[in-house]
N, C-alpha and C positions, 0 to 999 in steps of 0.2 A: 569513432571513439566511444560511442553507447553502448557498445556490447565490453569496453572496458572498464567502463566506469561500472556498469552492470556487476559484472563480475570480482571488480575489489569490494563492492558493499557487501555483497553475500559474502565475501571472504570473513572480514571483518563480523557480519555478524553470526559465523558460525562459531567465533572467538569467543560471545558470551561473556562473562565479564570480566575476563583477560583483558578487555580493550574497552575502553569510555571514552563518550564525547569531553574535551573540558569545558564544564560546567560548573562548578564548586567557586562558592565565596560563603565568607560570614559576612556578619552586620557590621559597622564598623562603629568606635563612638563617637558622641556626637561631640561639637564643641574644643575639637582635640585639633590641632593642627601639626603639621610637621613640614622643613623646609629645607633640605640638603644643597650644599653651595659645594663644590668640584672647582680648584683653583691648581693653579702651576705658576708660583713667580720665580721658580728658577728648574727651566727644564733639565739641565744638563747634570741636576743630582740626582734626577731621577725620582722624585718624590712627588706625588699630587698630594694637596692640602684637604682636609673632608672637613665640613663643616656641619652640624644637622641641627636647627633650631626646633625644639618642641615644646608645645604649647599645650599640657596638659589638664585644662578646665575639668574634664571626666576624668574623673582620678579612680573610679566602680572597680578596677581593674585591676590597682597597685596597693601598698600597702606606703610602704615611706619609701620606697625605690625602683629605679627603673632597671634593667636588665639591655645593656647594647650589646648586640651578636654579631660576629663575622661568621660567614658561610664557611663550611670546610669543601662546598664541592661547586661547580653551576649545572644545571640541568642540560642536556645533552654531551656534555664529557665525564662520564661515566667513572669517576676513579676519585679519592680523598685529595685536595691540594694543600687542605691549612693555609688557606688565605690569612689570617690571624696573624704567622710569622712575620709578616711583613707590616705589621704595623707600629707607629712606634709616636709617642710623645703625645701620649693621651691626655684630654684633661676635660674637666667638666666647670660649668660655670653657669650663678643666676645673674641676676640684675644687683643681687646684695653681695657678690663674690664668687671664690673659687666653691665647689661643691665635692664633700668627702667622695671618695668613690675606691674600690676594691674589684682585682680582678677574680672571681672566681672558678671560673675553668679557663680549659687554653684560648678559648673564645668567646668569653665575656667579663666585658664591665660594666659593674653593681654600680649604680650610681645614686647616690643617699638624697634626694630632694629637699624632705622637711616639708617647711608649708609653705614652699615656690612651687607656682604653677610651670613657670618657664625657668626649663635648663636648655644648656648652648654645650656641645660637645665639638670637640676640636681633636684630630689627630692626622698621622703623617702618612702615605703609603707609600712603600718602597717600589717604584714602579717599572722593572726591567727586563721583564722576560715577552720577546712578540711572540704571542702564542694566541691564539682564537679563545682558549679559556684563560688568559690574562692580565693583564695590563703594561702598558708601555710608554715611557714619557724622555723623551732626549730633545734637543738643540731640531731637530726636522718634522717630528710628532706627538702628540698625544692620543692614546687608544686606552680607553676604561671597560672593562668586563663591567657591570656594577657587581657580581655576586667578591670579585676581588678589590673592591672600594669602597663601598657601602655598607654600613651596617643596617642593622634592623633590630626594631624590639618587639619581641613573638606576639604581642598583645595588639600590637595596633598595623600587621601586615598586611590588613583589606583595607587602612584608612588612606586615603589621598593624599599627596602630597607634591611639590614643586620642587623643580632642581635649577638650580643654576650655573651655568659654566663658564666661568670668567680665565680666557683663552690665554696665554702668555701675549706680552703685545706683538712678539715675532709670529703668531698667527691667528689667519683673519677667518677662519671657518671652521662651525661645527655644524655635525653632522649625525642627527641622532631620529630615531624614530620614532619620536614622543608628539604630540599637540605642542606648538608655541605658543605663548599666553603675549611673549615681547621679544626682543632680542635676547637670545642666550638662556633666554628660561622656559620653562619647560612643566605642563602637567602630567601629575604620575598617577596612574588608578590604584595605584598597590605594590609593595613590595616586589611582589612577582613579575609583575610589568616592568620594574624600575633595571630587576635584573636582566631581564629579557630585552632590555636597550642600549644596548653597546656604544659607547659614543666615540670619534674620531674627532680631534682639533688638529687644526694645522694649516695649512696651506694644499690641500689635497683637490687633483682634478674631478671635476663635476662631470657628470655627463647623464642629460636628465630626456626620458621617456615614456610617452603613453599608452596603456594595453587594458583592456578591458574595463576604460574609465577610470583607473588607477594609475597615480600617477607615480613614477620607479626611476629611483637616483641609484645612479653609481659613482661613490667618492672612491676615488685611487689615490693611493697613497703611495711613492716609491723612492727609495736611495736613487735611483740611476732614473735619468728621460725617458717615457714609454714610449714604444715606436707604433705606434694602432693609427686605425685609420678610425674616427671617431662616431662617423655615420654607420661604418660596416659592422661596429661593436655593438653598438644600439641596436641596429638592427638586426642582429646575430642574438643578442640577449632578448629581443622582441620574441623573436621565433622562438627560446625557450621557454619562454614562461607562460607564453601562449599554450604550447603543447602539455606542460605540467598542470597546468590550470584545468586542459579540455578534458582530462583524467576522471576529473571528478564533476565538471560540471558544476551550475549554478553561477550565483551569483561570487564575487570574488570575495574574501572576508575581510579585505587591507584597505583604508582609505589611503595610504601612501605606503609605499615599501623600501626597503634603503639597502645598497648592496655596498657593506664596506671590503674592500679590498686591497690588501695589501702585498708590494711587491719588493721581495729582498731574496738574495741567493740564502741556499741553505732551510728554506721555510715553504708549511703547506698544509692543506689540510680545511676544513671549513666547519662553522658553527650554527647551525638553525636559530632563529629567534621570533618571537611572535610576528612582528611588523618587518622584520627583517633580517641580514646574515651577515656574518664576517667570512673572508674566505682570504686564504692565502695562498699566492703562486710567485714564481722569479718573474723577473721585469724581463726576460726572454720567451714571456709565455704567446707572446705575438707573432713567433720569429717564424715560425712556420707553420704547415696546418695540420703535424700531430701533436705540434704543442697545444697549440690553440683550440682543436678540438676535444685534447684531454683538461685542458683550462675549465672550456663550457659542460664536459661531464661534470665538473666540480662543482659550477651554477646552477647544474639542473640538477643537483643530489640538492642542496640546501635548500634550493625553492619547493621541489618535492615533499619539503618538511613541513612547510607551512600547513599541507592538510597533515599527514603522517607523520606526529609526536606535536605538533605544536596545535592541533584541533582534534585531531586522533591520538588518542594517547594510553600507552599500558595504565590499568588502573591503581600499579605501585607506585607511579610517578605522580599521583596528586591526591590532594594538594603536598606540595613540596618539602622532605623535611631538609630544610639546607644544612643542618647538622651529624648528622648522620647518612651513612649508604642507603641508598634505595632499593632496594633487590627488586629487580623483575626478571620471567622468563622470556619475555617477549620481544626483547631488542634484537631478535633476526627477523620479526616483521618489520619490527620500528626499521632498524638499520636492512634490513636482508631485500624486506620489498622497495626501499628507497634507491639501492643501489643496483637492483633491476630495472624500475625505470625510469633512473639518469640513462640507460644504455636506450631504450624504449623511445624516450623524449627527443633526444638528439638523431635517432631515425625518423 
C-alpha cells in the first residue's frame, strides 16, 4: 500500500493551493464562557429544547449586543437547507429578567444585553426529517446534526465550550464523539467541532472495536430487529478501516471514532465528520452479501473522509462560512477520489 499512499500525496500536492491541510483557528477570548444544554421532554412533538448559557466577562468584541446564528448549510452536504425555519419560541433572559432581543435576518437574533455579563437563550427545534444533514426526534430516537440545532455567535466560534444532553427518561444512551467531562456532558473545542458531532439518544445497539489503538463504536439505531451477526460485523468493519487508514499511513488522527447508523426503509446515504459519521441503510442491509457489501461501500466512503475533506480539504471550505455557499471546484477529488477508493478498500 506504499506506492498508494505515495501516489495520493503527489496527487494532492500537484493541486497547489486548491487543497489545504486544516489547520486554521483564531485566538479565542478570555474569561468568556459558553454552555449549550440539548433536551427532549416530549419526543413524540418532535421538538428538541436548546439552551446556551453565556458568560460574557470579555465584552472587546460587542457593543450592547450579541448576534445568535443558525447555519443555512452543514459542511459536507453541499446545498442551502435554512435550518432557521425550524426554529421557533425564542427568548432571551439575565439573572435580572427577560432581555430585549430583535430578529434581524432570516437567521439571526440581536440580542440587547445592557450591563449583564450573563444572558441564557432558550428556543425550540422542530425536529423531523431522518436525514444525515438533519435532525430527528420521535417516541424510538433522537438524532441532532448540531449545524441544524445549535446556534453560534460569529465572535466567539474558536471559544470552548460544554454540552449537555439530558435524554427523554424513555432513553438510556447517548452517543456522540465529543470528550466526556461526566455523564451526559460533554467538551466542545469550537463551534466547528460542535457541528461536526452528531449526537444519537436513544436506546441504540452498541457494538464496540479496537484498530489501530483506537477505539471505534457502532450505535445502530432501527424501527425493525437487526438480523447481523455481531462478531462478523466487527470484524468486517475492522477490515475496512484498516484498509482506509493503510492509504495514507501514519499515525491514526482519532482518539475514539463513532459510526452512527441508522436503519429505516426508504433512507440512505452517509455524512463525513471529524471524529466520526452518520450513515444510513434499511434494516435488510444484512440480508444478503450484495446488500451487505454495498452497506460496507457506504463505511468505507465516510471513513475515507476522515483524511479526504475532513484533514484534506479544498481551500474554499475553511474556515467555514455557515452562512452562506461555499463554492469550490474540487469536490470531484473531495467526492470523485473517495468514491474510488471505497471500491479500492473493500478489494
Amino acid at each position: 500500500m506504499k506506492s498508494k499512499n505515495l501516489a495520493f500525496l503527489l496527487l494532492f500536492l500537484s493541486f497547489g493551493t486548491s487543497y489545504a491541510i486544516s489547520t486554521y483557528k483564531s485566538e479565542p477570548l478570555k474569561n468568556t464562557s459558553m454552555t449549550y444544554e440539548l433536551s427532549m421532554p416530549e419526543p413524540n412533538t418532535h421538538y428538541f429544547e436548546v439552551k446556551i448559557e453565556l458568560n460574557l466577562a470579555d465584552k472587546t468584541e460587542f457593543k450592547d449586543f450579541v448576534d445568535f446564528k443558525m447555519a443555512t448549510w452543514t459542511p459536507g452536504s453541499y446545498l442551502i437547507r435554512e435550518y432557521a425555519k425550524n426554529v421557533e419560541g425564542f427568548e432571551a433572559n439575565s439573572p435580572k429578567g427577560r432581555l430585549k432581543y430583535q430578529k434581524t435576518s432570516k437567521n439571526t437574533w440581536r440580542v440587547f444585553f445592557g450591563n449583564t455579563p450573563k444572558i441564557e437563550v432558550k428556543y425550540r427545534v422542530y425536529a423531523y426529517e431522518l436525514s444525515v444533514r438533519n435532525a430527528h426526534l420521535d417516541d424510538s430516537h433522537g438524532y441532532a446534526n448540531g449545524a441544524a440545532v445549535f446556534m453560534f455567535v460569529k465572535e466567539l466560534m474558536n471559544q470552548k465550550s460544554h454540552l449537555e444532553v439530558i435524554p427523554h427518561k424513555s432513553f438510556s444512551k447517548v452517543s456522540v464523539a465529543l470528550p466526556m467531562v461526566s455523564k451526559n456532558k460533554f467538551e466542545v473545542q469550537d463551534f466547528d467541532t460542535l457541528v461536526d458531532s452528531p449526537i444519537e439518544i436513544g436506546n441504540q445497539d452498541i457494538i464496540e472495536f479496537e484498530s489501530m489503538g483506537v477505539k471505534h463504536t457502532i450505535a445502530n439505531y432501527s424501527v425493525k430487529p437487526l438480523n447481523y451477526d455481531k462478531k462478523q460485523v466487527s470484524a468486517d468493519y475492522k477490515k475496512v478501516v484498516e484498509a482506509a487508514a493503510s492509504v495514507f499511513g501514519g499515525k491514526h488522527p482519532c482518539k475514539e471514532y463513532l459510526f452512527i447508523v441508522h436503519h429505516a426503509e426508504g433512507i440512505g446515504g452517509g455524512l463525513e465528520h471529524l471524529n466520526s459519521t452518520t450513515c444510513q441503510t434499511s434494516p435488510g442491509a444484512y440480508e444478503n452479501r450484495d446488500k451487505y457489501i454495498g452497506f460496507l461501500g457506504l463505511i468505507a466512503h465516510e471513513y475515507f473522509h476522515l483524511w479526504n475533506v475532513k484533514r484534506l480539504r479544498p481551500v474554499a471550505l475553511g474556515p467555514f462560512d455557515y452562512e452562506n455557499e461555499n463554492y469550490t471546484n474540487m469536490l470531484w477529488v473531495s467526492e470523485g477520489f473517495t468514491s474510488y477508493y471505497q471500491n479500492d478498500i473493500l478489494r
